[in-house]
N, C-alpha and C positions, 0 to 999 in steps of 0.2 A: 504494500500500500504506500502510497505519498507520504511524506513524512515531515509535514508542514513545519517552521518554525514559529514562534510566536515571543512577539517583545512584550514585558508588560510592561503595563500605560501608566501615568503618573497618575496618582490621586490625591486630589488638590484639599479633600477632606481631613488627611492625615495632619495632624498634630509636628511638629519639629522631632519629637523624643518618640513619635510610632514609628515615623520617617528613616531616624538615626536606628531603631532597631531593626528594621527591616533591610536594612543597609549593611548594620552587622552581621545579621545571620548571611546573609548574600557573601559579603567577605571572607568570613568564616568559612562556607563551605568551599567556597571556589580554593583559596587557600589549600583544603587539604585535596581538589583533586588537581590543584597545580604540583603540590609534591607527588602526587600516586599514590597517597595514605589513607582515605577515607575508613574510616576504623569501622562504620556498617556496612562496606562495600567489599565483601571477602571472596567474593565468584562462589558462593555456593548458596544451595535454594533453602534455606532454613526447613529442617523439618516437619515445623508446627504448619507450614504452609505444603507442607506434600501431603502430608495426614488429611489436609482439609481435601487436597482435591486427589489424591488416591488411597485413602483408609475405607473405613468400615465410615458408612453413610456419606461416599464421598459427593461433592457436588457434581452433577451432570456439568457437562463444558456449555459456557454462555461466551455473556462478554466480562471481561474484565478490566476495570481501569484502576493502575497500578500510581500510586501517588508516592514521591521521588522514587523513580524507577534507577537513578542511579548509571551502570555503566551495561542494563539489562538483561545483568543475570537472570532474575527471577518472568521477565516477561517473556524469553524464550523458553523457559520454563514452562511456564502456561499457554505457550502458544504449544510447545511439543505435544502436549497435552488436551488437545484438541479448544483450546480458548483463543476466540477472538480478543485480541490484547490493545489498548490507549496505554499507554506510558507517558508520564509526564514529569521532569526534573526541572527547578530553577537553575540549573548549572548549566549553559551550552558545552562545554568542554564531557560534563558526563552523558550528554544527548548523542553528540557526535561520536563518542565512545560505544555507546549504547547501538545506534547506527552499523558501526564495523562491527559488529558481535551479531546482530540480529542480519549481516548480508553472508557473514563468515557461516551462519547457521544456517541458511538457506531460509527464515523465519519472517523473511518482510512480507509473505504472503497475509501475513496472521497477527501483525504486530505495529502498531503506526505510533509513532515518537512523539510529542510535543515538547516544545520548549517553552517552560511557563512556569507560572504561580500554582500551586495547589488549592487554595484557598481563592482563587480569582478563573474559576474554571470558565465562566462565561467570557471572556476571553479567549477560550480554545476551543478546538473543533474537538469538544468532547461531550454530545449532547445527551448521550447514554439511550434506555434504558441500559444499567448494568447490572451484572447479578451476582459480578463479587469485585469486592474494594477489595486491592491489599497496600499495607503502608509498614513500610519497615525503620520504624523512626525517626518518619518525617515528619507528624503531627508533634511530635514532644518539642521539634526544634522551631515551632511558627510561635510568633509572638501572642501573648493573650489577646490584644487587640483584632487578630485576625482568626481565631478558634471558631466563632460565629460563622464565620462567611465560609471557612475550609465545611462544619457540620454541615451548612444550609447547601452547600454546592452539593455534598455526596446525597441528602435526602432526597432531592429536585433528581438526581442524576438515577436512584435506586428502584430495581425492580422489584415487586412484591416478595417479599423473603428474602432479599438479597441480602449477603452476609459480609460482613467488613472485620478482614483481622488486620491487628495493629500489634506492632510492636512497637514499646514507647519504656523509657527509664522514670521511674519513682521520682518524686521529688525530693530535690536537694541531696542527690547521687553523692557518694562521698568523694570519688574519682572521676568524674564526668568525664570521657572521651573527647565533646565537644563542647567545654566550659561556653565560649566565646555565641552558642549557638543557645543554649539552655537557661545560661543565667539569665534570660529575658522569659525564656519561658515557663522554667520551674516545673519542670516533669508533665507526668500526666495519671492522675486518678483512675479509679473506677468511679467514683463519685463524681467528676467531674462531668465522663462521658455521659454519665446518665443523665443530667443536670441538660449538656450540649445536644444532645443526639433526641432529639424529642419523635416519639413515633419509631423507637427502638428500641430495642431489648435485651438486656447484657447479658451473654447467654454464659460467659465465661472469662475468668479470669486465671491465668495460669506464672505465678513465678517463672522469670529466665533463669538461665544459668549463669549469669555473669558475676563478675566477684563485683557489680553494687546492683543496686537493687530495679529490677526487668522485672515486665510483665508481658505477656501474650493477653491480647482481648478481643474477645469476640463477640461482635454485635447481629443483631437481626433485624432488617426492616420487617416493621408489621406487615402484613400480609393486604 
């Protein structure tokens, strides 16, 4: 498929210090994949997301819109796996990465890249219905200011039952991998989601493995 880019637009509503945050987490990320370090970026499909779409009650293959997709591991993943795949990373450098991985795979049939906001979807050719979100730590790193607008975009975009896993770090992580990205956002609850995600339902909360403190979570649109 085409694999548009997309710039995001200025907004004139933003505050100086929403502005300056939104600026830092930008810096921040691009930073580590100017080095090659992205410390959630490991080339492998996390477990918790193969169980979802090959275990015991796995999901039939739909569509799937992956929010920061990163350098595309996991949306060739779910494109192998018979899912029609939207990827979307604020980072051009992890798109166009993402790009050579999805043409090295033979995968661009099944997979269309966006370079964008997560939280600012209506800006990308990502009108959905979809019928599963995945987000590998990109929700923990957006500003609170922008948590609203990321929930409202995946609701508008969600197919009945569609199901949303996230992986997001605790608040106030004792080693934060990506201090410069989280100190504005200050992790991510169970309490929170539920509070954000109106017309969902937390079906699951699961501890990570990591030496601070991860969760797996798993939401459900109403039906």
């Amino acid at each position: 498929m085409d694999q548009p880019i997309t710039t995001q637009k200025p907004d004139p509503e933003l505050t100086a210090a929403q502005r300056e945050q939104e600026e830092s987490v930008h810096r921040a990320l691009e930073g580590y994949y100017h080095v090659g370090k992205p410390p959630w970026d490991t080339g492998v499909t996390p477990p918790e997301l193969v169980a979802l779409v090959e275990g015991h009650g796995a999901l039939p293959p739909g569509r799937a819109l992956e929010l920061g997709c990163g350098t595309g591991t996991n949306a060739i993943y779910l494109a192998r796996h018979g899912w029609e795949v939207a990827a979307v990373d604020l980072i051009d450098r992890a798109v166009d990465q993402a790009r050579e991985k999805v043409e090295a795979a033979g995968a661009g049939a099944a997979v269309r890249l966006l370079h964008g906001d997560a939280t600012r979807l209506d800006e990308l050719d990502a009108p959905g219905p979809f019928d599963l979100f995945f987000d590998l730590s990109c929700y923990c790193g957006i500003p609170l200011h922008r948590r609203d607008a990321y929930a409202a975009g995946l609701t508008h975009r969600a197919a009945p039952g569609a199901r949303l896993l996230m992986f997001g770090y605790g608040p106030e992580p004792l080693d934060n991998p990506v201090p410069e990205v989280t100190s504005w956002a200050a992790g991510v609850t169970a309490d929170e989601l539920r509070a954000r995600f109106a017309g969902w339902e937390l079906l699951d909360v699961t501890p990570g493995t990591n030496s601070v403190p991860t969760f797996w979570f798993t939401l459900r649109r109403d039906a």
